[in-house]
C-alpha positions as CSV (number, residue, x, y, z in Angstrom):
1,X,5.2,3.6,-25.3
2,X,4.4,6.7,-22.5
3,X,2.6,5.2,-19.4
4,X,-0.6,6.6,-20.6
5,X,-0.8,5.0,-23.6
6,X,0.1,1.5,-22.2
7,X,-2.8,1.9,-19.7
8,X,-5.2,3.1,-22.6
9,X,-4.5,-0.1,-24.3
10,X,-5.3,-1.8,-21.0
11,X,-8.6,0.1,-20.6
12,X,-9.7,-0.7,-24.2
13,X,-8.4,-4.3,-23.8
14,X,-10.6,-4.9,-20.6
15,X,-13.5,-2.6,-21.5
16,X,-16.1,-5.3,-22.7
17,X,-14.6,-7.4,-19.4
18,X,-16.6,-8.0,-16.2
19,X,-15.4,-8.9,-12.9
20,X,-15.4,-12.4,-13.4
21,X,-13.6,-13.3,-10.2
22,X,-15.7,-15.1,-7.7
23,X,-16.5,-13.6,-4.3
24,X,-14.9,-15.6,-1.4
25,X,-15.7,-13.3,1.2
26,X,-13.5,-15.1,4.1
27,X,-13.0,-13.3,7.1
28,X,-9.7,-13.2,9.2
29,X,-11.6,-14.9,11.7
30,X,-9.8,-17.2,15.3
31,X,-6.0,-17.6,15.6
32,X,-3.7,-16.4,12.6
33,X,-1.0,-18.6,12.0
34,X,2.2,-17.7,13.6
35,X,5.8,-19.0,12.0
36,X,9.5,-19.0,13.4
37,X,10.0,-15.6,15.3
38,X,13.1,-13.2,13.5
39,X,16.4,-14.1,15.1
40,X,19.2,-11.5,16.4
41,X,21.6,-13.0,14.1
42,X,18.8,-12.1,11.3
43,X,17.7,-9.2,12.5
44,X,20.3,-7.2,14.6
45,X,18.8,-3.9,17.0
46,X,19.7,-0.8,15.1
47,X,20.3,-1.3,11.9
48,X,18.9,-3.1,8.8
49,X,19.0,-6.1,8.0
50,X,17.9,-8.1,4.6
51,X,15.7,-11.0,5.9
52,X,15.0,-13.6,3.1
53,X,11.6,-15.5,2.8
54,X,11.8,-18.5,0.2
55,X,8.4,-18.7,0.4
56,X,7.6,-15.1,-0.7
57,X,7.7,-14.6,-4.8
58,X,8.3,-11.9,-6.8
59,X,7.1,-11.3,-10.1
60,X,9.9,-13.6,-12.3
61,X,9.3,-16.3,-9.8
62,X,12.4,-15.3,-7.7
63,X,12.2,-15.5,-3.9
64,X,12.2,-11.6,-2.4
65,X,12.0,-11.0,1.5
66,X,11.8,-7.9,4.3
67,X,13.9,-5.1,5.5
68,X,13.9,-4.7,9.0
69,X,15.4,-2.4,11.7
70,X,14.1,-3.5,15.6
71,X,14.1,-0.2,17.3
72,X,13.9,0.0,21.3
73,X,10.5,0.8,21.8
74,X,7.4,-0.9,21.9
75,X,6.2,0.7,18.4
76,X,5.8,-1.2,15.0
77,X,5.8,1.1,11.6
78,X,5.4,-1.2,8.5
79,X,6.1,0.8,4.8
80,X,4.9,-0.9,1.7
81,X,7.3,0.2,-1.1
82,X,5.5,1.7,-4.1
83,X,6.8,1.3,-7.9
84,X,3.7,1.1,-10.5
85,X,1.2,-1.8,-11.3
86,X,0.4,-4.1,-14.1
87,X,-2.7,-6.4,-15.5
88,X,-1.8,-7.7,-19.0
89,X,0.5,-8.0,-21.7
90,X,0.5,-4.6,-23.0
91,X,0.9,-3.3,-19.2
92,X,3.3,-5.4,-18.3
93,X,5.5,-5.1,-21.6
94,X,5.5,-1.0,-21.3
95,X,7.0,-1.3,-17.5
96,X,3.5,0.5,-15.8
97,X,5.3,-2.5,-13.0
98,X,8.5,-1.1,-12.0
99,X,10.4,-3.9,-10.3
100,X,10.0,-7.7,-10.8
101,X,12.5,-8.9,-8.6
102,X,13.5,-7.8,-5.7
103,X,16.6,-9.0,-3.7
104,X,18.9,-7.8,-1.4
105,X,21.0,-6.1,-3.5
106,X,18.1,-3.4,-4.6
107,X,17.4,-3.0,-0.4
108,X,21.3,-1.8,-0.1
109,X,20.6,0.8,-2.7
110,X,17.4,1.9,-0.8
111,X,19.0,1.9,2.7
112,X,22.2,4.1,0.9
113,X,19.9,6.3,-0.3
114,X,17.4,6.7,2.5
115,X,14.2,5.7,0.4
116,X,11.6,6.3,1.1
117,X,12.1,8.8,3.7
118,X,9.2,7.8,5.9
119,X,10.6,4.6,7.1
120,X,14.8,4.3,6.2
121,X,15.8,7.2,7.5
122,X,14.8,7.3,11.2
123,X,15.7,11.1,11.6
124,X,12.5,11.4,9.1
125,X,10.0,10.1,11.1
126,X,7.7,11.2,13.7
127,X,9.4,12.0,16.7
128,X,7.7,9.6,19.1
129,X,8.4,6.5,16.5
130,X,11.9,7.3,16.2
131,X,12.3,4.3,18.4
132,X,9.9,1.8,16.6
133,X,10.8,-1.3,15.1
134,X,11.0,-0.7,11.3
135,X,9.7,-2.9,8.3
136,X,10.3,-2.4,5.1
137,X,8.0,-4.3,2.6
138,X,9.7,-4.5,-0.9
139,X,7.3,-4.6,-4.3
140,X,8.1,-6.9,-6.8
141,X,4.6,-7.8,-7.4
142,X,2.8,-5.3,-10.3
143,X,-1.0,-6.1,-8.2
144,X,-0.5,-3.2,-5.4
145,X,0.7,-5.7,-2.9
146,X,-3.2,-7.2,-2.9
147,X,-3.2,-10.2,-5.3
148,X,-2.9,-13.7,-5.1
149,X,-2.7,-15.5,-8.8
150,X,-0.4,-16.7,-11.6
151,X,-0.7,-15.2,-15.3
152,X,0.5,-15.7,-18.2
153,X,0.0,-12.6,-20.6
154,X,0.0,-12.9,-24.1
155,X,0.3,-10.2,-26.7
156,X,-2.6,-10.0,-29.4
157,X,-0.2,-8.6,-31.9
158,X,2.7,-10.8,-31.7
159,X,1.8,-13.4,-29.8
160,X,4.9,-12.9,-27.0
161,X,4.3,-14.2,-23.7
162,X,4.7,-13.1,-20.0
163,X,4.7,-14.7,-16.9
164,X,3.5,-12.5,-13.4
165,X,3.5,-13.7,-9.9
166,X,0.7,-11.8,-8.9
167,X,0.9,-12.7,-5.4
168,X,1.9,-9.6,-3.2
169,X,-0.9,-10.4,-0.4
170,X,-0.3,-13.8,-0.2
171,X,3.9,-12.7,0.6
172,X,1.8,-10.3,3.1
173,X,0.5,-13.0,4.7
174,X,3.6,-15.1,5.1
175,X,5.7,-12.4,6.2
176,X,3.0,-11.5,9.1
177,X,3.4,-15.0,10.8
178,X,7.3,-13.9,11.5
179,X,6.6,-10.4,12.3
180,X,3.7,-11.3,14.8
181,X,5.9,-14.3,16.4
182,X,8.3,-11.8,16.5
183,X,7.1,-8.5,18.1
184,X,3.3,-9.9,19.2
185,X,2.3,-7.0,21.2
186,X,3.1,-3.6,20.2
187,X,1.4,-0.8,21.6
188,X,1.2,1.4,18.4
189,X,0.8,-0.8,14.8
190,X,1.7,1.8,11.8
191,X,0.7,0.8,8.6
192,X,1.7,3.0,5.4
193,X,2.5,3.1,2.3
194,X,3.4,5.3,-1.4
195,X,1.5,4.9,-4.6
196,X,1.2,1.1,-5.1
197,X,2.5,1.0,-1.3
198,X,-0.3,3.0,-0.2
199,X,-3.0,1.0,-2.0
200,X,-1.6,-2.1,-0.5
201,X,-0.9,-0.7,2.9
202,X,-5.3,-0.5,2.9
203,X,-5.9,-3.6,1.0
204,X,-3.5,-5.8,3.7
205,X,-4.3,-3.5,6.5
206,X,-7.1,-6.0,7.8
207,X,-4.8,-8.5,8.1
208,X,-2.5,-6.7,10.0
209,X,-5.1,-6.0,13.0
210,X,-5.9,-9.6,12.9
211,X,-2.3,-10.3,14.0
212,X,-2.7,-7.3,16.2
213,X,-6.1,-6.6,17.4
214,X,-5.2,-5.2,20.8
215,X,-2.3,-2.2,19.2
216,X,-3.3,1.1,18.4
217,X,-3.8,1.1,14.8
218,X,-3.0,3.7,12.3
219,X,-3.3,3.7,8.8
220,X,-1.2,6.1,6.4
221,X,-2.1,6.3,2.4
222,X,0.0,8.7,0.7
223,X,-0.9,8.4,-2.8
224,X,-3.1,5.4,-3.2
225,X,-5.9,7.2,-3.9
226,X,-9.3,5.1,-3.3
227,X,-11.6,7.0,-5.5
228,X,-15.1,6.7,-5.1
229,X,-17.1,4.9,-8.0
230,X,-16.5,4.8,-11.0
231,X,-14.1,8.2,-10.1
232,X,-11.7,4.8,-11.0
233,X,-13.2,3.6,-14.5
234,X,-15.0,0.3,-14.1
235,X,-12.6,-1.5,-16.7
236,X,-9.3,-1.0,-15.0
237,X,-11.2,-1.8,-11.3
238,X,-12.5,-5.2,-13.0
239,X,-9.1,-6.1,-14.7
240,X,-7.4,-5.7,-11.5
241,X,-10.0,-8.2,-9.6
242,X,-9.2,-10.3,-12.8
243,X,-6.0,-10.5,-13.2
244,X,-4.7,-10.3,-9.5
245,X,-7.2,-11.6,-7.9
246,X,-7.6,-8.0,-5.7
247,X,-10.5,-10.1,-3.8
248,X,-7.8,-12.1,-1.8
249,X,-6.9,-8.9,0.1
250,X,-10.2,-7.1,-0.4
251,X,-13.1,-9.1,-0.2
252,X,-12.3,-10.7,3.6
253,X,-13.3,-7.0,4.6
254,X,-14.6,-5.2,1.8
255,X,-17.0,-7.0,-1.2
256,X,-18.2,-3.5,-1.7
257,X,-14.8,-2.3,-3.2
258,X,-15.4,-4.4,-6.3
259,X,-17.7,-1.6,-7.4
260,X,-16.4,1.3,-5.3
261,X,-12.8,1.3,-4.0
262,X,-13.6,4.1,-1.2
263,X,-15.4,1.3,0.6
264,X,-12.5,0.3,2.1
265,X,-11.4,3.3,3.9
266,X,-15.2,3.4,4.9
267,X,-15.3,-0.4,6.5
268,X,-12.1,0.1,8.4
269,X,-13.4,3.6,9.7
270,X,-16.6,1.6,10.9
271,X,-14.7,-1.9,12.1
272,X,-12.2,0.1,14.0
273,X,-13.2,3.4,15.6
274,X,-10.2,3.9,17.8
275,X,-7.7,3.8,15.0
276,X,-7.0,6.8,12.3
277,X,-6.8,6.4,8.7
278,X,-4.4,9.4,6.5
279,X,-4.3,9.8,3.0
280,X,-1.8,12.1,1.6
281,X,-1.8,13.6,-1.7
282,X,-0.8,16.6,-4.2
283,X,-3.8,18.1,-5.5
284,X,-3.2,17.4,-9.0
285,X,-1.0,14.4,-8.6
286,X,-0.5,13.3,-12.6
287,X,1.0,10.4,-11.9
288,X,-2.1,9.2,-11.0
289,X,-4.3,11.1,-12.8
290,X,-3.0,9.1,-15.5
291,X,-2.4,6.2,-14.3
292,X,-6.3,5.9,-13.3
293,X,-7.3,8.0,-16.3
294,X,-9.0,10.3,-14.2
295,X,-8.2,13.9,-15.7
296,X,-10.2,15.6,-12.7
297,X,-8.2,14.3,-10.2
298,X,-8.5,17.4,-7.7
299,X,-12.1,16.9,-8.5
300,X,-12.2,13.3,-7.2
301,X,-10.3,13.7,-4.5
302,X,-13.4,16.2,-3.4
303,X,-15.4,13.7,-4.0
304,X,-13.5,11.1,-1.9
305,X,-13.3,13.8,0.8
306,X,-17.1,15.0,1.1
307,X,-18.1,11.0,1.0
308,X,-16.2,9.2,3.0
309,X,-13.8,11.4,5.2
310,X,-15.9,13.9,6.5
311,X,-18.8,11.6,7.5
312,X,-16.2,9.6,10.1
313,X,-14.5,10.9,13.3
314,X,-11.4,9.0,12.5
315,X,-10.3,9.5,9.3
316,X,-8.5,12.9,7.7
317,X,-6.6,14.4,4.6
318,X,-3.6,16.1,3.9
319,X,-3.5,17.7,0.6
320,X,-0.5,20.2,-0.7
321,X,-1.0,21.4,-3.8
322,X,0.8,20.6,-6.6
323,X,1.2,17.7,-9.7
324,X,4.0,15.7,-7.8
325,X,3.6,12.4,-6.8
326,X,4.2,11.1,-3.1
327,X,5.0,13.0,0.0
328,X,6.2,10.4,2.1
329,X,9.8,10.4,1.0
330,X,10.2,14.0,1.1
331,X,8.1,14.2,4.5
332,X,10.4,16.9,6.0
333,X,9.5,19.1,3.2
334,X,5.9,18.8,2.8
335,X,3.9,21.5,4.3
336,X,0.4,23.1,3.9
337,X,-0.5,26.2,5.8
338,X,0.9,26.4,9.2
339,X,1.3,22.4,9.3
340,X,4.6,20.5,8.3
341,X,3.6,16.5,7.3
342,X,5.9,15.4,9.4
343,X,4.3,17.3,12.8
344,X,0.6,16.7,11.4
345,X,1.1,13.1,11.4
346,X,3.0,13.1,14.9
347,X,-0.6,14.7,15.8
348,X,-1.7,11.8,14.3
349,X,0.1,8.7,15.9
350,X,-0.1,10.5,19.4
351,X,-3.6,10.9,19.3
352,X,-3.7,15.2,19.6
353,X,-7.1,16.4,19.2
354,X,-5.6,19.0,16.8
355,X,-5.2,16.3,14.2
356,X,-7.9,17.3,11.3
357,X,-8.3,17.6,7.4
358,X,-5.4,20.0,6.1
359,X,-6.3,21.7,3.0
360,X,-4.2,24.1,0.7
């Protein structure tokens, strides 16, 4: 069954569904809870290092964890790892989720391999973070890192069953008590991600200035894409709320994004002026035109642009034209007009008043 398919079975599955998930609209409000600070021994300078979590749960039910590299500057970049989504048995069954465990095995792999460029190869990142302290957040999850909630899937044709840990933003949350009792002051607080990373890196990037209020924040999206409206159908919004339980991450900051996803880069635009949000993306990205059913993708994005980006003073695009997916792990190669991704978002994390929408 092709990816486009599975998620059309989805769609017509959900269609008659609302968003039946209640609102708990709970702010990240006083003191987050801090747990044990990383040790050397756990996390060695210079290199990477598996660190396990018991606590945090993939998708089977198996414990996952973090990579994590402390550099010897005062900067923190956190990637959340992308790999596809799923929201019920017919989802889920076709492999729209990638990965459902994640140990430390799979992390070896990645570090041998240098995936995603952005964060596991430090040659690849913006010179002035070449001495941050690294994190690698794995996905294991199918919700976009931003659920919290158990399901059990069954199909309507055979009656097979499947159990999913939805319950990336609640791992979120316990890995931020380590990393903020860890490094608890960083001057510059990156948060980015790819496709299902890049959705989650804005659906956790609240909590992430709650633990860090006083950093420079900065916000990278390649590939999420948080189209306005119903630009992402109603059905497949609602059957994420639904079967994730999207609100956990969402609704402290955003209720609006139950009925407009775009809402989100708006509210952190607004609730944090001094920060810059990115979103990266191919113009015609199929991945994701399919993946949202959205067959005018380059027409969306527009949308998305002439919305929400150009009304704020601290959020931009970088768009290179073509039906790829990502640009963050090939960030050396990515280029539109006299821009190279790699120097536009050094522009970026330094603060250059040259930074600005880049358009092919």
């Amino acid at each position: 069954m092709s990816v486009r398919t599975a998620a059309l079975l989805a769609f017509l599955a959900a269609a008659c569904n609302a968003n039946t998930t209640p609102v708990t609209k709970k702010a990240y409000d006083g003191k987050p809870p801090l747990g044990a600070p990383l040790t050397a021994s756990e996390a060695p300078a210079g290199t990477w290092s598996w660190v396990p979590f018991p606590d945090a749960i993939c998708g089977d039910g198996s414990s996952t964890g973090l990579g994590v590299n402390p550099g010897t500057g005062a900067d923190l970049v956190v990637f959340f790892d992308g790999g596809g989504a799923c929201w019920s048995y017919e989802t889920c069954a076709a492999g729209l989720a990638m990965d459902r465990s994640y140990g430390p095995d799979t992390f070896a792999v990645e570090v041998a391999n240098s995936l995603p460029g952005l964060v596991l190869d430090r040659a690849a990142l913006p010179p002035s973070l070449a001495d941050a302290t690294l994190v690698f957040v794995p996905y294991c999850t199918g919700d976009v890192h931003g659920g919290d909630a158990v399901q059990t899937y069954q199909s309507s044709i055979t009656g097979a069953t499947e159990q999913w840990h939805h319950v990336g933003h609640a791992n979120v949350m316990r890995f931020l008590e380590r990393l903020a009792a860890t490094w608890p002051s960083p001057a510059r607080l990156v948060v980015a991600g790819s496709s299902a990373g890049g959705f989650g890196a804005l659906a956790n990037y609240e909590a992430f200035r709650w633990y860090w209020p006083n950093a420079q924040g900065f916000l990278v999206d390649d590939s999420g894409p948080p189209l306005v409206g119903d630009d992402i159908a109603p059905s497949l919004r609602n059957a994420w709320y639904d079967a994730w339980h999207l609100g956990a991450s969402l609704d402290p900051f955003c209720v609006a994004c139950r009925t407009d996803m775009s809402a989100g880069i708006a509210a952190i635009a607004k609730a944090h002026k001094a920060d810059r949000i990115a979103f990266l993306s191919h113009t015609q990205d199929l991945t994701m035109s399919a993946f949202l059913e959205q067959p005018l993708f380059a027409d969306a994005l527009q949308t998305l642009h002439t919305a929400v980006f150009v009304p704020t003073d601290n959020a931009r695009m970088f768009l290179v034209s073509g039906t790829q997916h990502m640009l963050l792990p090939t960030i050396g190669a990515q280029a539109t007009g006299t821009w190279t991704l790699r120097d536009w978002l050094e522009a970026d994390v330094t603060g250059a008043t040259t930074w600005a929408d880049v358009m092919p």
